[in-house]
C-alpha atoms as one frame of an Amber mdcrd trajectory, in Angstrom:
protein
 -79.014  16.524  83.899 -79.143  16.629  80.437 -80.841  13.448  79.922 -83.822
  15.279  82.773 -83.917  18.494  80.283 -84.416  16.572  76.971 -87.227  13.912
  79.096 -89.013  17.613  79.518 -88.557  18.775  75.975 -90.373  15.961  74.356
 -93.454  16.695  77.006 -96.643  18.740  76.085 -96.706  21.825  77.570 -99.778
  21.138  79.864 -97.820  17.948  80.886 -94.665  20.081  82.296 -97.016  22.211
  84.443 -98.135  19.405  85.987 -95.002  17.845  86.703 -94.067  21.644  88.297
 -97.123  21.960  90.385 -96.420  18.166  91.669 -93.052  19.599  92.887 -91.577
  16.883  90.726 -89.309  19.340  89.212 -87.618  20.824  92.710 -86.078  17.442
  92.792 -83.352  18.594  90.159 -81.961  20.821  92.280 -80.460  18.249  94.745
 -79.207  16.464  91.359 -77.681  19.738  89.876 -76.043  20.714  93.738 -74.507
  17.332  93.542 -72.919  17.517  90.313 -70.915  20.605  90.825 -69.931  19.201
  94.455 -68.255  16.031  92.546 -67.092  18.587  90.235 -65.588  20.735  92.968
 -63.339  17.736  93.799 -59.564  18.819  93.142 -57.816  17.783  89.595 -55.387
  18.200  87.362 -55.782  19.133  84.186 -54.673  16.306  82.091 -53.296  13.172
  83.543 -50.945  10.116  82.206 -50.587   6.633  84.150 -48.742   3.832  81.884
 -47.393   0.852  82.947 -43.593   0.981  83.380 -42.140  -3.034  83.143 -38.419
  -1.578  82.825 -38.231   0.058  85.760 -37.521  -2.429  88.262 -33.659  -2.590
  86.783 -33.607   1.143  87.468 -31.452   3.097  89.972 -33.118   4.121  92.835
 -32.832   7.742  92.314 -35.203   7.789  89.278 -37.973   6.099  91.202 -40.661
   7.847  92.853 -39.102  11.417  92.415 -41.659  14.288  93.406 -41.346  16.951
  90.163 -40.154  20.643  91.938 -41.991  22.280  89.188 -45.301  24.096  90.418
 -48.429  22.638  88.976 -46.684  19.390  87.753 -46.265  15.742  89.275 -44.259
  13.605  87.564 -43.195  10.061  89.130 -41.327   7.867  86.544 -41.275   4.680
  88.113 -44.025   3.850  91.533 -45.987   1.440  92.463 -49.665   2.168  93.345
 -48.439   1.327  97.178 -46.548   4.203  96.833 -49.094   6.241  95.460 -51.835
   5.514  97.728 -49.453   6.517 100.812 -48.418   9.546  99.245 -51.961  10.667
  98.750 -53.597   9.759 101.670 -50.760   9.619 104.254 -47.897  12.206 103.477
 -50.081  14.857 101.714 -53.311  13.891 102.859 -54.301  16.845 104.246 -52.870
  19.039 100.809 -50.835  21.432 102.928 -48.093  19.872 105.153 -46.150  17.046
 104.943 -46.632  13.348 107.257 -43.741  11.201 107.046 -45.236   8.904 109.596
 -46.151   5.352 108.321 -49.083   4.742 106.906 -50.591   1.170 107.534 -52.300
  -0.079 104.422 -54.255  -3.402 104.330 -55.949  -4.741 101.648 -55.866  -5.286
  97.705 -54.263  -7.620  94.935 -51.062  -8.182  95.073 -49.878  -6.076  91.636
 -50.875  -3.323  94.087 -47.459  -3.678  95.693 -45.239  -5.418  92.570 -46.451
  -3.114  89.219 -44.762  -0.251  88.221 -45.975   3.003  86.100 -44.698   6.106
  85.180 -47.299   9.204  86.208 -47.326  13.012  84.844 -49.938  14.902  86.069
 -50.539  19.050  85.281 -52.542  21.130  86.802 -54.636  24.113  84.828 -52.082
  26.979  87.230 -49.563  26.701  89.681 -50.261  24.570  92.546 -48.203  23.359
  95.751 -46.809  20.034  95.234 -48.554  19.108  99.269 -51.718  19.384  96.660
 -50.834  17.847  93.683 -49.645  14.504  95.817 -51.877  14.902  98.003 -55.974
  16.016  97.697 -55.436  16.010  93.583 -53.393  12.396  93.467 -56.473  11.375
  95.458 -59.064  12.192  92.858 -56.750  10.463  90.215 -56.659   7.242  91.611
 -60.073   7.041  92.316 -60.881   8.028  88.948 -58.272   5.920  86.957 -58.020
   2.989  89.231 -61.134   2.953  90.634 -59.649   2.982  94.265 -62.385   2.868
  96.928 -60.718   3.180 100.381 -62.054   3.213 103.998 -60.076   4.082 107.339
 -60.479   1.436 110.224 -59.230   2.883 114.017 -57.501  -0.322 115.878 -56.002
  -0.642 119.001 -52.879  -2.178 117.728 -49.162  -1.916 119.311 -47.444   1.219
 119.108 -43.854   2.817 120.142 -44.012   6.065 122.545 -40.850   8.288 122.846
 -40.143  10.142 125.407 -37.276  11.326 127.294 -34.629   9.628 128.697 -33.048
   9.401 132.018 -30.241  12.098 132.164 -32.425  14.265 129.405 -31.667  15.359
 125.757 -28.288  15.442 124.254 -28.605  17.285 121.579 -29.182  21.828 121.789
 -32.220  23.190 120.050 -31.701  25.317 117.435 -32.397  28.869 116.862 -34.930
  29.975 115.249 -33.321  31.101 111.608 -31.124  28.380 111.647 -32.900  26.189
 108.989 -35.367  27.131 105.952 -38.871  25.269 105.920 -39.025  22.619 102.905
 -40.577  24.028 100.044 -41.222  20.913  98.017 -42.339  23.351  94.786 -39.449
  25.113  94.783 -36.633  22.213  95.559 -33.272  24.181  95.850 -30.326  22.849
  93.696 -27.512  20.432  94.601 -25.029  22.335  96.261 -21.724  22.494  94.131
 -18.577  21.127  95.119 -16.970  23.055  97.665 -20.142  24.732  98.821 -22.208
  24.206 102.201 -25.532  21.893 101.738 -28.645  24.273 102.156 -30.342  23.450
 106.052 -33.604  22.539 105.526 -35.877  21.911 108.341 -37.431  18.617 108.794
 -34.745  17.025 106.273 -33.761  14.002 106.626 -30.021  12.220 105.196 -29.532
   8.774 105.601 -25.972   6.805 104.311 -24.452   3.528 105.176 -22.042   3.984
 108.344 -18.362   1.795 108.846 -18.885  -1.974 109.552 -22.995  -2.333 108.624
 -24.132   0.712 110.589 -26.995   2.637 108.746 -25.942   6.629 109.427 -29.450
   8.907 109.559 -29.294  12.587 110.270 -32.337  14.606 110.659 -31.567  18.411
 110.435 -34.183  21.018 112.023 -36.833  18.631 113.095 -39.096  18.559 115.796
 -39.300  15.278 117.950 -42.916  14.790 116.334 -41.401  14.675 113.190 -38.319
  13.246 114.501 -41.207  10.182 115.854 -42.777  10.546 112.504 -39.779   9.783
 110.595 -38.975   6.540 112.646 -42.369   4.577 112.412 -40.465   3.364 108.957
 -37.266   1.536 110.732 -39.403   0.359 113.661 -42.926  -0.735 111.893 -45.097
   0.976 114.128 -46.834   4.221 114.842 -44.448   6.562 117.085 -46.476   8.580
 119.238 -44.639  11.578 120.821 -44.974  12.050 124.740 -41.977  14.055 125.428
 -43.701  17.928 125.014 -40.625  19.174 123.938 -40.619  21.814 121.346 -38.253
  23.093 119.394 -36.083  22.294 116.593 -33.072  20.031 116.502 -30.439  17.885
 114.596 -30.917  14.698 115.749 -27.625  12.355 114.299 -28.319   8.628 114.598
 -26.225   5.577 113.978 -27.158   2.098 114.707 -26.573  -1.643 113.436 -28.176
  -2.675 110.231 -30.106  -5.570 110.649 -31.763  -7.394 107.982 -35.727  -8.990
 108.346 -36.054 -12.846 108.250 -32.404 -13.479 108.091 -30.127 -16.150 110.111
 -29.655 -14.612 113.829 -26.522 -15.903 113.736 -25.569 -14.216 110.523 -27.360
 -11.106 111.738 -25.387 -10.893 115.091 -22.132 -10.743 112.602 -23.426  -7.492
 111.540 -24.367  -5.967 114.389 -21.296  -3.897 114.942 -23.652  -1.217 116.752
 -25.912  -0.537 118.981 -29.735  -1.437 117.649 -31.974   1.462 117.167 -33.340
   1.556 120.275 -30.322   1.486 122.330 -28.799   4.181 119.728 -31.350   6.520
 120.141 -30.998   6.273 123.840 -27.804   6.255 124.358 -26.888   9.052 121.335
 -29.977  11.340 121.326 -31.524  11.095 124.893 -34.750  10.337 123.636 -36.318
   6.449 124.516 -38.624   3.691 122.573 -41.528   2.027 124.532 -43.481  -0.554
 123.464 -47.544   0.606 124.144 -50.803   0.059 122.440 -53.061   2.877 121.574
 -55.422   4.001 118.524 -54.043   3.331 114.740 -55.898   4.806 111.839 -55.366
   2.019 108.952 -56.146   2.778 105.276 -58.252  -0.172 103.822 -58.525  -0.927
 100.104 -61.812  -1.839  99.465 -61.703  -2.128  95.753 -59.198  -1.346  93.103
 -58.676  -1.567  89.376 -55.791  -1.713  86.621 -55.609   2.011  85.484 -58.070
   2.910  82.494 -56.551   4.297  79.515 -55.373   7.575  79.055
């Protein structure tokens, strides 16, 4: 815009009515509109993405750890995988949280292997569903240049639904767990002192002899179908209609991808997660095909300078 205004200074007079009775100059205004649309695009205030080559040896705690502070994102140690599905698959939407999987195609392979430490602040106190999500977005496109496209496919997919015999596990009441309020992260409990319920929280720990333990406290079987597109690889598609909130405790058999069958078999002590979910939950896995949204990388760049 400026450039257009100082064009227009350097004209004579009789020149610029001319160029207004022509209509010429009504053609600006599409150029100004646009402008404060790409400015209306959510961001933070000031911004920091370094590489981080030391963080690989780090302990798994002090990667990828969402900041509780409102108005501040702070991830010490992530990958731009990471990023990418925190923007545009759990906080895509800026107000609620997806745990479902995102599938991402696409890219270099340092998307997947580099590491950098982000901080982020916004200009006032915003919700951290915005700051990873909506915000994040802008960020990468801005300091990685990430151009992205979504692609529906028809592409296998799990459906759960109930299983013969019905649930085994009591829906909660309705106080019985506090919604996750990722701004405001409540404290670790101190010793002696009950864990605070969160709904839609999830606990996972190894079990006795392999077994993985997961625990999901005051979730929905959407999110419950959410949460287990990660341990299965595909999109879980709910098609029980229950509502409702419920702890849904889990154990099954570790297994371990691409190893020796034989070797695997020694460490399946349990039942798989299929059979575990069936048999300890009431809820059942079938394999189906139906409509996946994957997230394509269509271009992408080593993060400009700060």
């Amino acid at each position: 815009m400026a450039s257009a205004l100082n064009f227009r200074r350097g004209l004579h007079p009789a020149k610029k009515v001319a160029l207004a009775s022509a209509g010429l100059a009504v053609l600006a205004l599409p150029i100004i509109i646009g402008a404060q649309a790409q400015d209306a695009k959510p961001r933070f205030e000031v911004a920091s993405i370094k590489p981080n080559n030391g963080c690989e040896n780090s302990p798994p705690p002090a990667r990828s750890v969402l900041s509780p502070s409102p108005g501040l994102l702070e991830l010490p140690c992530v990958t731009l995988d990471s990023l990418i599905r925190y923007a545009y698959g759990m906080f895509k939407d800026g107000a609620t949280i997806n745990f479902e999987r995102l599938p991402l195609e696409g890219g270099p392979s340092w998307v997947h292997s580099e590491h950098y430490s982000l901080t982020a602040k916004s200009d006032g106190p915003v919700r951290t569903e915005m700051l990873g999500g909506p915000m994040l977005q802008t960020l990468l496109q801005d300091r990685f240049r990430l151009q992205t496209h979504v692609e529906t496919r028809e592409a296998p997919i799990f459906t759960i639904t109930q299983a013969k015999g019905g649930l085994k596990v009591h829906p909660l009441a309705e106080d019985a767990c506090k919604p996750i309020d990722l701004t405001h992260v409540p404290p670790p409990p101190k010793p002696g002192e009950p864990r605070p319920e969160l709904c839609g929280a999830m606990m996972i720990k190894p079990a006795e002899k392999g077994n993985v333990s997961l625990d999901f406290r005051g979730s929905t079987v959407t999110q419950l179908a959410q949460r287990l597109s990660g341990f299965v690889g595909r999109t879980v598609v709910d098609k029980t209609g229950i509502t409702g909130r419920f702890n849904f405790p889990l154990e099954f058999a570790a297994t371990i991808p691409g190893a020796d069958p034989a070797a695997e078999s020694a460490l399946d002590s349990g039942p798989n997660i299929f059979a575990a979910l069936q048999e300890q939950i009431g809820l059942k896995l079938s394999s189906d095909k139906g409509p996946v949204g994957y997230l394509i990388i269509d271009h992408v760049e080593k993060p400009t300078p700060n």
